[in-house]
Gaussian input, Z-matrix of N, CA and C with variables (Angstrom, degrees):
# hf/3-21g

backbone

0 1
 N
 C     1     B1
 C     2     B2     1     A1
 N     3     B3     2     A2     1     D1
 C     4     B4     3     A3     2     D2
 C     5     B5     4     A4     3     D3
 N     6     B6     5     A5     4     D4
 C     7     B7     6     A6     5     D5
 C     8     B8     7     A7     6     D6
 N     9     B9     8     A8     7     D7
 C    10    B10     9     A9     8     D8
 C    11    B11    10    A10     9     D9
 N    12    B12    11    A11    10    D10
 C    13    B13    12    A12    11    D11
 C    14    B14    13    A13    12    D12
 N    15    B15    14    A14    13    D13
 C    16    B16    15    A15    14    D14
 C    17    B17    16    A16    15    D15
 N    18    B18    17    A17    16    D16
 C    19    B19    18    A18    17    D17
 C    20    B20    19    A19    18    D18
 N    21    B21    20    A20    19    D19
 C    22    B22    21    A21    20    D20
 C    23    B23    22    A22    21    D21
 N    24    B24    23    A23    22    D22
 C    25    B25    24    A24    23    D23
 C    26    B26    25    A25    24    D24
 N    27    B27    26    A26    25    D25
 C    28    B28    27    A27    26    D26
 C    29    B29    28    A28    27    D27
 N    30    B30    29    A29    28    D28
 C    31    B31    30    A30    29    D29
 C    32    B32    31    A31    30    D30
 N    33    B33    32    A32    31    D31
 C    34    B34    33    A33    32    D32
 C    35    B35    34    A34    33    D33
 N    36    B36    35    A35    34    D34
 C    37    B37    36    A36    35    D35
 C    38    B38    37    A37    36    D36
 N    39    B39    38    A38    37    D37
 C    40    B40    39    A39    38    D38
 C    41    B41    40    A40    39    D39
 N    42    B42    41    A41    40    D40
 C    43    B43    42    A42    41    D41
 C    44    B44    43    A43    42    D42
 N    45    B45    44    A44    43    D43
 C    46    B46    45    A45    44    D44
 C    47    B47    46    A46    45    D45
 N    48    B48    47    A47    46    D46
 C    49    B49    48    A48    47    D47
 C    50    B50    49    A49    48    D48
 N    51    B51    50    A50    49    D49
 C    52    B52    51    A51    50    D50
 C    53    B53    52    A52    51    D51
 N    54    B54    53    A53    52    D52
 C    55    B55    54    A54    53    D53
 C    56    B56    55    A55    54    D54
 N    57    B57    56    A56    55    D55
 C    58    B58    57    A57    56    D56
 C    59    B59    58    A58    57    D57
 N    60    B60    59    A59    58    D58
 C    61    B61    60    A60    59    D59
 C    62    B62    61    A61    60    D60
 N    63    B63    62    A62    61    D61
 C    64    B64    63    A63    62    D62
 C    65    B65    64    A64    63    D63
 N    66    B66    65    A65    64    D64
 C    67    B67    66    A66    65    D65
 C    68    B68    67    A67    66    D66
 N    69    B69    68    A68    67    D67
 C    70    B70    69    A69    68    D68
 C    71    B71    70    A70    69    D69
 N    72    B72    71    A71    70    D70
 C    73    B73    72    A72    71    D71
 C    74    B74    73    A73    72    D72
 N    75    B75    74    A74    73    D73
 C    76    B76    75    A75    74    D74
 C    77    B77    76    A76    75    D75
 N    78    B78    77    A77    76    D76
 C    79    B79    78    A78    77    D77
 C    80    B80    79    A79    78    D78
 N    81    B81    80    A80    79    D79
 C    82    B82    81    A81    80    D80
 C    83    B83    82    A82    81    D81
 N    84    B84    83    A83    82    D82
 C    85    B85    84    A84    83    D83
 C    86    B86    85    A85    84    D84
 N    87    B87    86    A86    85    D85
 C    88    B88    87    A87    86    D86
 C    89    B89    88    A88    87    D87
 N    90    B90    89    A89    88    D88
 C    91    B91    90    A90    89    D89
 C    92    B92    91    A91    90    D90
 N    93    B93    92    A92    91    D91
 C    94    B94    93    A93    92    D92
 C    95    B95    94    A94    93    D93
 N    96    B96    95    A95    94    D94
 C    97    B97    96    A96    95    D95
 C    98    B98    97    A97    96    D96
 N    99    B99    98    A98    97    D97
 C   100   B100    99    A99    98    D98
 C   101   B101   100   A100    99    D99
 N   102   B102   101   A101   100   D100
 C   103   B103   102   A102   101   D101
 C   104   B104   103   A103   102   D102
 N   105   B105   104   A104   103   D103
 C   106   B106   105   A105   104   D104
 C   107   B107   106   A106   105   D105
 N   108   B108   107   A107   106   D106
 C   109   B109   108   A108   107   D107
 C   110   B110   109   A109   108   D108
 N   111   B111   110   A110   109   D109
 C   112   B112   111   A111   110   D110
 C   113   B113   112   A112   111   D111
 N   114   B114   113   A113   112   D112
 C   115   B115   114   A114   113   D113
 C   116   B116   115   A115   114   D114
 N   117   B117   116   A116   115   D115
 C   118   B118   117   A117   116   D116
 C   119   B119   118   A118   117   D117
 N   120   B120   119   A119   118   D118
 C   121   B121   120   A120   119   D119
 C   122   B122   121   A121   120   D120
 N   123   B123   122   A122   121   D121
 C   124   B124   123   A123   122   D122
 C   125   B125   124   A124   123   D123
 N   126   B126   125   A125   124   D124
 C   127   B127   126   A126   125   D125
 C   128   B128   127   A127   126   D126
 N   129   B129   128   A128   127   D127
 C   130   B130   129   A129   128   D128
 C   131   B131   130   A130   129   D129
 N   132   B132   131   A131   130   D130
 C   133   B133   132   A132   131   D131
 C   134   B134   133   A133   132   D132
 N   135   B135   134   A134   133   D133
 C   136   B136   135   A135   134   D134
 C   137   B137   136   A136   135   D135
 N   138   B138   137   A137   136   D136
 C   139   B139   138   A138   137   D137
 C   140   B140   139   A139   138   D138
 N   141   B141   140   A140   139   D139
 C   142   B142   141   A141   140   D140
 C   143   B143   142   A142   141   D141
 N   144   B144   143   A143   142   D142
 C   145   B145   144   A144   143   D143
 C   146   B146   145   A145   144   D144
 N   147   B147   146   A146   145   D145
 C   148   B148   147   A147   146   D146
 C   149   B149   148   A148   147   D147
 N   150   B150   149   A149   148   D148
 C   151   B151   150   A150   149   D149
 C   152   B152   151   A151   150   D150
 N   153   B153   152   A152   151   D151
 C   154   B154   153   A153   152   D152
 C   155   B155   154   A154   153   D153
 N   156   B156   155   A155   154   D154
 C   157   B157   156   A156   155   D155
 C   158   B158   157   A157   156   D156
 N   159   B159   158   A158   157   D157
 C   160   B160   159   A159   158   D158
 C   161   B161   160   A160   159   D159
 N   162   B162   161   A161   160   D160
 C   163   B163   162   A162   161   D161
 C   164   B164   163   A163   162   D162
 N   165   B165   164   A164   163   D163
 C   166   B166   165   A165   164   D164
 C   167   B167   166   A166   165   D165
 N   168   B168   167   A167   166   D166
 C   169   B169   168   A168   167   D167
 C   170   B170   169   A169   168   D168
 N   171   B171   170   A170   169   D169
 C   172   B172   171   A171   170   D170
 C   173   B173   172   A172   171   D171
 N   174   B174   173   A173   172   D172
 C   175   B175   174   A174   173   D173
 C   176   B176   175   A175   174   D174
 N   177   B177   176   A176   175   D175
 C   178   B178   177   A177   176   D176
 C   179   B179   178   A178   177   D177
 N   180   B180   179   A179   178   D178
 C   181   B181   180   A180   179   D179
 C   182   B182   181   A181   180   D180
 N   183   B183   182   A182   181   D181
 C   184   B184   183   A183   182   D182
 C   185   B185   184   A184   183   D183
 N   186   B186   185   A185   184   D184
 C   187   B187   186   A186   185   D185
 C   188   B188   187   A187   186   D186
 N   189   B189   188   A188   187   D187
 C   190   B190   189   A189   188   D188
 C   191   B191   190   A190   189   D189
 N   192   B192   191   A191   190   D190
 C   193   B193   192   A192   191   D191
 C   194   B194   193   A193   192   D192
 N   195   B195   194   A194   193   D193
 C   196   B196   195   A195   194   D194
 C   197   B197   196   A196   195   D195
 N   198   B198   197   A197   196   D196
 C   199   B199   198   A198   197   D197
 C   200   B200   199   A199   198   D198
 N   201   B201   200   A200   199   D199
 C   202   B202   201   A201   200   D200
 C   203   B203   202   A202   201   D201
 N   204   B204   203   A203   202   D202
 C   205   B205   204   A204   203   D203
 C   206   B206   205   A205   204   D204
 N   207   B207   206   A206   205   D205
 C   208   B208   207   A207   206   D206
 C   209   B209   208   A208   207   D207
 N   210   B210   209   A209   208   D208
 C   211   B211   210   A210   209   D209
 C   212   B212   211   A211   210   D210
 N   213   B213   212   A212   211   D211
 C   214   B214   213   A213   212   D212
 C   215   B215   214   A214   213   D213
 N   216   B216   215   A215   214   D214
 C   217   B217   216   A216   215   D215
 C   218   B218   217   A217   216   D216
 N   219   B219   218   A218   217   D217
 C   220   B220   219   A219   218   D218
 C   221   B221   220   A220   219   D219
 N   222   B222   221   A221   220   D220
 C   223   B223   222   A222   221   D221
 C   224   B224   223   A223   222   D222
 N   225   B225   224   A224   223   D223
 C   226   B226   225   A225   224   D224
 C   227   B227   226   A226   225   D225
 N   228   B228   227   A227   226   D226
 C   229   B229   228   A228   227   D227
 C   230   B230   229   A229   228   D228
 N   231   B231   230   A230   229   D229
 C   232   B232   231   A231   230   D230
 C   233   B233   232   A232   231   D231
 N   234   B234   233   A233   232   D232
 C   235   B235   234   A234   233   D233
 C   236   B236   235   A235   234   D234
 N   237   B237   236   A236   235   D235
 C   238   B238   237   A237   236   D236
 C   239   B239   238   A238   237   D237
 N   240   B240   239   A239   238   D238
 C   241   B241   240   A240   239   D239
 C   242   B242   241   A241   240   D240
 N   243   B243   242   A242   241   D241
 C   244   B244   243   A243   242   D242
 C   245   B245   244   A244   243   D243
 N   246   B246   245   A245   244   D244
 C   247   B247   246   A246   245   D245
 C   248   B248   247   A247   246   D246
 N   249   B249   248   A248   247   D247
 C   250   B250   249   A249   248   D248
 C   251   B251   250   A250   249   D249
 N   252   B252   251   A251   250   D250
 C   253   B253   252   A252   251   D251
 C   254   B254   253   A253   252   D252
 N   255   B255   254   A254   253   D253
 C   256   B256   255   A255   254   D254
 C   257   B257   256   A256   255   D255
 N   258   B258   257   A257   256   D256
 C   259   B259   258   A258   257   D257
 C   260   B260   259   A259   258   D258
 N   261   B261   260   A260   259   D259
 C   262   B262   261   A261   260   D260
 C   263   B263   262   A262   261   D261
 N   264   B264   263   A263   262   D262
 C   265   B265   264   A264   263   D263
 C   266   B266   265   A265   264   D264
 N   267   B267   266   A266   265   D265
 C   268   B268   267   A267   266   D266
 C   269   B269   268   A268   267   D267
 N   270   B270   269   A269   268   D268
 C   271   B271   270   A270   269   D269
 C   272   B272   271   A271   270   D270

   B1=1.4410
   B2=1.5344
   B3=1.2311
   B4=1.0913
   B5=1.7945
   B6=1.3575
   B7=1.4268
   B8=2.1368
   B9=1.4287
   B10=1.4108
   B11=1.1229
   B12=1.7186
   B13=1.5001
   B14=1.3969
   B15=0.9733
   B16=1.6663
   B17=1.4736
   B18=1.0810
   B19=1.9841
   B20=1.6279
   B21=1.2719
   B22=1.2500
   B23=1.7133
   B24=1.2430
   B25=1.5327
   B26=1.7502
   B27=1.3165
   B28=1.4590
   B29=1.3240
   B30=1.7412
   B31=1.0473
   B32=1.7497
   B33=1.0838
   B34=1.8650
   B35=1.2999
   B36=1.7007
   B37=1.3625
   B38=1.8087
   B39=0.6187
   B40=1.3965
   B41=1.4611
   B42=1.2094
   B43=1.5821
   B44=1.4389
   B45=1.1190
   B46=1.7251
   B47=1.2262
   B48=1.0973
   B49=1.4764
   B50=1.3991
   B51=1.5446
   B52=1.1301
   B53=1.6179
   B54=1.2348
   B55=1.9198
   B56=1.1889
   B57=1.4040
   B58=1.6897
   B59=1.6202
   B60=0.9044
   B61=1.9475
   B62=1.6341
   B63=1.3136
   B64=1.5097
   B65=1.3957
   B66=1.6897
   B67=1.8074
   B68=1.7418
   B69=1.4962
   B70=2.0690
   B71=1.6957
   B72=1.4524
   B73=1.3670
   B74=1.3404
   B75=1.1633
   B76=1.9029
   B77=1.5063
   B78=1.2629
   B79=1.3928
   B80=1.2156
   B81=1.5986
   B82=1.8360
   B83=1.6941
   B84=1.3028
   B85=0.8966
   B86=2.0131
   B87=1.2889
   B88=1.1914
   B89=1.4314
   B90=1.4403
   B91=1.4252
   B92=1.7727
   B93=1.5114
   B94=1.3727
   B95=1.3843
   B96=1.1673
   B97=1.3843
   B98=1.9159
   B99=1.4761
   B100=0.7456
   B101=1.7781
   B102=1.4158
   B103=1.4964
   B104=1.6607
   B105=1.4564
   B106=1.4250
   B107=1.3223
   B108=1.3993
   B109=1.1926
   B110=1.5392
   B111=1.1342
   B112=2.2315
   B113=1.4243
   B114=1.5960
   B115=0.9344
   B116=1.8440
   B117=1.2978
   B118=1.3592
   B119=1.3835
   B120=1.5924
   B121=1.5460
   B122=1.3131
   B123=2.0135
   B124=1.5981
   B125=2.1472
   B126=0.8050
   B127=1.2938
   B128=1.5808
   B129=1.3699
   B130=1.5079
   B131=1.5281
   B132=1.4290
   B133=1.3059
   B134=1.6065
   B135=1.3898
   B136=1.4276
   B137=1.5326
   B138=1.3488
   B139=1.4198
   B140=1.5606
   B141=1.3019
   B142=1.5546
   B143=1.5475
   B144=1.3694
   B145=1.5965
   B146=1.3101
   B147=1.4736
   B148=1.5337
   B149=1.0895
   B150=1.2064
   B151=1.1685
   B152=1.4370
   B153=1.2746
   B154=1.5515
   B155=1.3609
   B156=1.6721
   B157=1.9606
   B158=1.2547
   B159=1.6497
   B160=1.4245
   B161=1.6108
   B162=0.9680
   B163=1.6314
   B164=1.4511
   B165=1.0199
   B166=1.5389
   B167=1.7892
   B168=0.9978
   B169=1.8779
   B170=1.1790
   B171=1.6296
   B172=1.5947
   B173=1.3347
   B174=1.0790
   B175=1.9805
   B176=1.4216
   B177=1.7236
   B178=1.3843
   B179=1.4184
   B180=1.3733
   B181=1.4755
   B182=1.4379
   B183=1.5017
   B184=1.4076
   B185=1.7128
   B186=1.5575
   B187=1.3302
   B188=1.7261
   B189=1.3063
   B190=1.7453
   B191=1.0036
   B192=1.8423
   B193=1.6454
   B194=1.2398
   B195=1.7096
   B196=1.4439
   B197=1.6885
   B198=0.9051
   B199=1.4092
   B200=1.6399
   B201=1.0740
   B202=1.3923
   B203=1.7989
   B204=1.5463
   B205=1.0133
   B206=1.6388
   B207=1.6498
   B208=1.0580
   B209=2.0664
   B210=1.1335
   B211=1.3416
   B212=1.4532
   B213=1.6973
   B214=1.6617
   B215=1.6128
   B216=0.9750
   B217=2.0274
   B218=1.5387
   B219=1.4719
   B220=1.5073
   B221=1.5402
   B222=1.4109
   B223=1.1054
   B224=1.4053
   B225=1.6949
   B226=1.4515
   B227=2.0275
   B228=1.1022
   B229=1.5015
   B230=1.5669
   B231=1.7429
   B232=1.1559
   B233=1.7936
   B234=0.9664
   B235=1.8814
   B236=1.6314
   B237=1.3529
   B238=1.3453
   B239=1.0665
   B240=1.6139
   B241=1.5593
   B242=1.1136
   B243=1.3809
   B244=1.4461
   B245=1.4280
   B246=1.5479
   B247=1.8633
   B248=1.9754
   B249=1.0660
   B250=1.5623
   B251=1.4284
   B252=1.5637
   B253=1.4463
   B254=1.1716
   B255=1.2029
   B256=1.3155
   B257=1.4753
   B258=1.2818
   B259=1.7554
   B260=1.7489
   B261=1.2127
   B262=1.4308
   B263=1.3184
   B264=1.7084
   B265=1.4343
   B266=1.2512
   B267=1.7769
   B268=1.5787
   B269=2.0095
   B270=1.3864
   B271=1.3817
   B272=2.0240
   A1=110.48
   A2=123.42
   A3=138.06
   A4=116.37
   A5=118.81
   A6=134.15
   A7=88.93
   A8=113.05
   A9=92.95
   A10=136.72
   A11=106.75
   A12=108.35
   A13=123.87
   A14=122.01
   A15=129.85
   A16=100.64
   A17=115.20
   A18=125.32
   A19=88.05
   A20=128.56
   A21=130.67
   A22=110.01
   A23=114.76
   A24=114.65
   A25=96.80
   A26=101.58
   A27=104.88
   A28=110.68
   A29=138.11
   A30=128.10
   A31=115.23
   A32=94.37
   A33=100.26
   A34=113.81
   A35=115.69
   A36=116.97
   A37=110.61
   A38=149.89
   A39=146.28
   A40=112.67
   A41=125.15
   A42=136.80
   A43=105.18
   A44=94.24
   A45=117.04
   A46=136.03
   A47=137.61
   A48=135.93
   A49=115.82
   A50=112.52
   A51=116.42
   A52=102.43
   A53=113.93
   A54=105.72
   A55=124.02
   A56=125.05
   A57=112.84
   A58=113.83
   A59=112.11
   A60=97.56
   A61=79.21
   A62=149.93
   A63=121.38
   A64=127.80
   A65=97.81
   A66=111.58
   A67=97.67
   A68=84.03
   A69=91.40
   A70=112.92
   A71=118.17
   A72=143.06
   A73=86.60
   A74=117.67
   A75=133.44
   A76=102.85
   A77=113.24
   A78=119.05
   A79=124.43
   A80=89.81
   A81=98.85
   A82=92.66
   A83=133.60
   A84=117.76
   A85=142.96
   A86=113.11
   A87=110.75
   A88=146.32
   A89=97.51
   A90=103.44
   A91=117.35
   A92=116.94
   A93=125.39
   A94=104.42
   A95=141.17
   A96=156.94
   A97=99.82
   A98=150.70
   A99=146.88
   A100=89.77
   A101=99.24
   A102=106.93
   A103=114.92
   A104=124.66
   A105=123.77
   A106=102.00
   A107=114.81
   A108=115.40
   A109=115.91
   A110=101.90
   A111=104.25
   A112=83.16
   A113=140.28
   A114=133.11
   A115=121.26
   A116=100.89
   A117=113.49
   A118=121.19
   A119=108.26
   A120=108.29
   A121=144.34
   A122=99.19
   A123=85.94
   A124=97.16
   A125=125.43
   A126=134.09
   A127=109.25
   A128=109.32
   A129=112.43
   A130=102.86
   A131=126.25
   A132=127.23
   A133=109.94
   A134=113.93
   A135=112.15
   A136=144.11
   A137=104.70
   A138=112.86
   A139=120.48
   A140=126.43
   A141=120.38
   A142=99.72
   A143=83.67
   A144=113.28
   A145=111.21
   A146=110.15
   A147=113.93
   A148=148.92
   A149=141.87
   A150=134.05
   A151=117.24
   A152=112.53
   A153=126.57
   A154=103.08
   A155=115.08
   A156=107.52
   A157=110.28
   A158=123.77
   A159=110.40
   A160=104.79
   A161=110.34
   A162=116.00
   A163=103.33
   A164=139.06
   A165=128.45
   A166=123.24
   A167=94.58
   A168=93.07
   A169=113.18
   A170=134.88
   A171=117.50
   A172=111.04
   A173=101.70
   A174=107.04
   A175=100.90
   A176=128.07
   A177=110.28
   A178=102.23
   A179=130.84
   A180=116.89
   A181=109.26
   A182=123.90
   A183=129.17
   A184=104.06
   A185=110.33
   A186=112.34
   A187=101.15
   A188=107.16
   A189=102.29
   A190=120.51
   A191=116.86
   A192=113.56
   A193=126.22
   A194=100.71
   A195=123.04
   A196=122.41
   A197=112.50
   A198=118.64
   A199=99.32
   A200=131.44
   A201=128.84
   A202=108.09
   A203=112.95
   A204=110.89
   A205=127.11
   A206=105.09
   A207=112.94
   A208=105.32
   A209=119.81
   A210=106.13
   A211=121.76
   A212=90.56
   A213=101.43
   A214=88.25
   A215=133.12
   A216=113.72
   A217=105.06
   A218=130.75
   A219=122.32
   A220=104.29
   A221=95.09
   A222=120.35
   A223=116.80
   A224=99.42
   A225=107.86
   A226=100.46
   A227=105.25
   A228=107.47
   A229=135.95
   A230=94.93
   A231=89.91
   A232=130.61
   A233=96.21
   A234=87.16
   A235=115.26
   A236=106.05
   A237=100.61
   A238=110.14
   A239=124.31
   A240=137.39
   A241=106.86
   A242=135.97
   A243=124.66
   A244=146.75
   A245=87.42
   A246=118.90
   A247=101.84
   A248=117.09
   A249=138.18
   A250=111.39
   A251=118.55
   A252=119.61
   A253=108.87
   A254=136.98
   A255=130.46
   A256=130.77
   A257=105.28
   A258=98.71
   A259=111.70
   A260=109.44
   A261=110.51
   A262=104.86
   A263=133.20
   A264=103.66
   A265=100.72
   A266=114.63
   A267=88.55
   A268=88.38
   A269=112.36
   A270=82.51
   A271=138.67
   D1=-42.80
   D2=-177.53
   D3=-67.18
   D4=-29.71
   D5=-161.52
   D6=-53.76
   D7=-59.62
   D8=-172.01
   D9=-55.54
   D10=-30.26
   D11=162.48
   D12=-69.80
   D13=-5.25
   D14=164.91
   D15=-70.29
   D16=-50.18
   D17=-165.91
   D18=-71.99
   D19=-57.27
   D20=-155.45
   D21=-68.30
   D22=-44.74
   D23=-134.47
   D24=-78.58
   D25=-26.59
   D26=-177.18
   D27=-96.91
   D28=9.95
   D29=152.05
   D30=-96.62
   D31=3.47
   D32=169.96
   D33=-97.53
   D34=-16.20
   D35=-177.12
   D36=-134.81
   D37=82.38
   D38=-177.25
   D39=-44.14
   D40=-32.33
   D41=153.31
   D42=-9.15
   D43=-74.37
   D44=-165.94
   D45=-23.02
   D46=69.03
   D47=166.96
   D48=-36.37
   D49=163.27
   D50=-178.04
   D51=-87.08
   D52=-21.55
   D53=156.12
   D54=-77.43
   D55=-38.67
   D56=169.62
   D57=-71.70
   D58=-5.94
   D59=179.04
   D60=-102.28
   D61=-85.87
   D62=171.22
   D63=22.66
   D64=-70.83
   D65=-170.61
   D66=-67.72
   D67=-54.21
   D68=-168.77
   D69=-40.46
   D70=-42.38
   D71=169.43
   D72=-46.07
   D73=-91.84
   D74=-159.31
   D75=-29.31
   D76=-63.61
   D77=177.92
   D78=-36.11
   D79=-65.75
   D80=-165.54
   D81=-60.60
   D82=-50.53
   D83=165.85
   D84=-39.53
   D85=-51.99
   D86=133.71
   D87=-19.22
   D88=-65.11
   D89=169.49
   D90=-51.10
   D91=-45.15
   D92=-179.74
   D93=-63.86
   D94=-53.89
   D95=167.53
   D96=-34.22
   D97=-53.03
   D98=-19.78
   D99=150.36
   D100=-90.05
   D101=165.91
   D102=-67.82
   D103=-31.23
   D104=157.44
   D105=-33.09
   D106=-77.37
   D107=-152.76
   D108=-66.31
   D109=-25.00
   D110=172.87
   D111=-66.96
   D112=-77.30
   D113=-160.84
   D114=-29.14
   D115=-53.77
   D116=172.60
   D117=-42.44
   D118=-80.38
   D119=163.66
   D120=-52.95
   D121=-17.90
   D122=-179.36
   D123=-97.13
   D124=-3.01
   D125=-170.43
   D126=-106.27
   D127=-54.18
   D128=174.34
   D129=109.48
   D130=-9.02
   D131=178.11
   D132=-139.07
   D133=-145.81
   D134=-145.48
   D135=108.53
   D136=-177.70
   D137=158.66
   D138=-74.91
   D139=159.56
   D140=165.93
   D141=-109.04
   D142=164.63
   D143=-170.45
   D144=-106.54
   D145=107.68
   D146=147.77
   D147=-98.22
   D148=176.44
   D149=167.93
   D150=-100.47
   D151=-11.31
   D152=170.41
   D153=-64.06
   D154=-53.05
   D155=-176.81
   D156=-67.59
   D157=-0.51
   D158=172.06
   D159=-81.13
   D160=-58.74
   D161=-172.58
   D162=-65.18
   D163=-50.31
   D164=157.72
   D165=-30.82
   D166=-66.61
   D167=167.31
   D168=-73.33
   D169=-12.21
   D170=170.25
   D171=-83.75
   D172=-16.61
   D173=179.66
   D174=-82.30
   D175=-37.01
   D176=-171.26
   D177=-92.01
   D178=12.12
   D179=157.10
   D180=-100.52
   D181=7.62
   D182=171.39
   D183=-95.14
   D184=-20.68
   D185=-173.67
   D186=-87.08
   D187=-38.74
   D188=177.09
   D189=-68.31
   D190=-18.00
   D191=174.55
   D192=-57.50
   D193=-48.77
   D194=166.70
   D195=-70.99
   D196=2.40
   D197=171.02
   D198=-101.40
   D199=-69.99
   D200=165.93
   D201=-19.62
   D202=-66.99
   D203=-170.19
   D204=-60.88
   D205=-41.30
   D206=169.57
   D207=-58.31
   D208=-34.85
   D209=-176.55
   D210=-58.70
   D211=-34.53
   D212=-168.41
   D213=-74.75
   D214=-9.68
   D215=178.35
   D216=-48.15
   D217=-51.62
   D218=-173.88
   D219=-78.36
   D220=161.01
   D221=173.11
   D222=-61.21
   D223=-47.17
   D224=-160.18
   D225=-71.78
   D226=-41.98
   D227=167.60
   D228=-45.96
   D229=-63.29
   D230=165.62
   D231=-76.66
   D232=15.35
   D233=159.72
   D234=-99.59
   D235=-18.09
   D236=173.55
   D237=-68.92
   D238=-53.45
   D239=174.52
   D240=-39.99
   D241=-56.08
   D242=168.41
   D243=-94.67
   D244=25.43
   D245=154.15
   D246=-79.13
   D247=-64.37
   D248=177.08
   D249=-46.05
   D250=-45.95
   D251=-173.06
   D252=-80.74
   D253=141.66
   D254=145.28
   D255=-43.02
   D256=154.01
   D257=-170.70
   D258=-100.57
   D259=143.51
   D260=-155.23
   D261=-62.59
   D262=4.22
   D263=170.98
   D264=-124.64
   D265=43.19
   D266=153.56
   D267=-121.79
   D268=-4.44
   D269=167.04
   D270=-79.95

């Protein structure tokens, strides 16, 4: 679930390390994990909470980084990629 925001987060931000879109992943993930669990206790039902869907979605926004990156290796790619991205001085 996570793999596009791996692909995404660092063509919206050029900032982006391949450890902060990692963390950014972890989080947002977290956070879902997180509201499950308020959900749970204040309702009594729901989804359950693992700790497996955390590390599962932090790896597939570690897998979209590297998919991004591996895309940007060609030429022919990365110009499309940076038709699509924004350019770092209007973000």
């Amino acid at each position: 679930m996570f793999v596009p925001l791996g692909f995404l987060l660092p063509l919206l931000s050029h900032r982006l390390t391949r450890g902060s879109t990692v963390v950014a992943c972890a989080l947002a993930s977290l956070g879902i994990e997180l509201a499950q669990l308020l959900q749970y206790i204040a309702l009594g039902h729901g989804r359950a909470v693992d700790i497996n869907d955390l590390i599962a979605n932090t790896l597939g926004g570690l897998l979209g980084y590297a998919a991004l990156r591996t895309a940007q290796g060609t030429a022919s790619t990365r110009a499309v990629l940076n038709k699509v991205s924004p350019s770092p001085s209007t973000v």
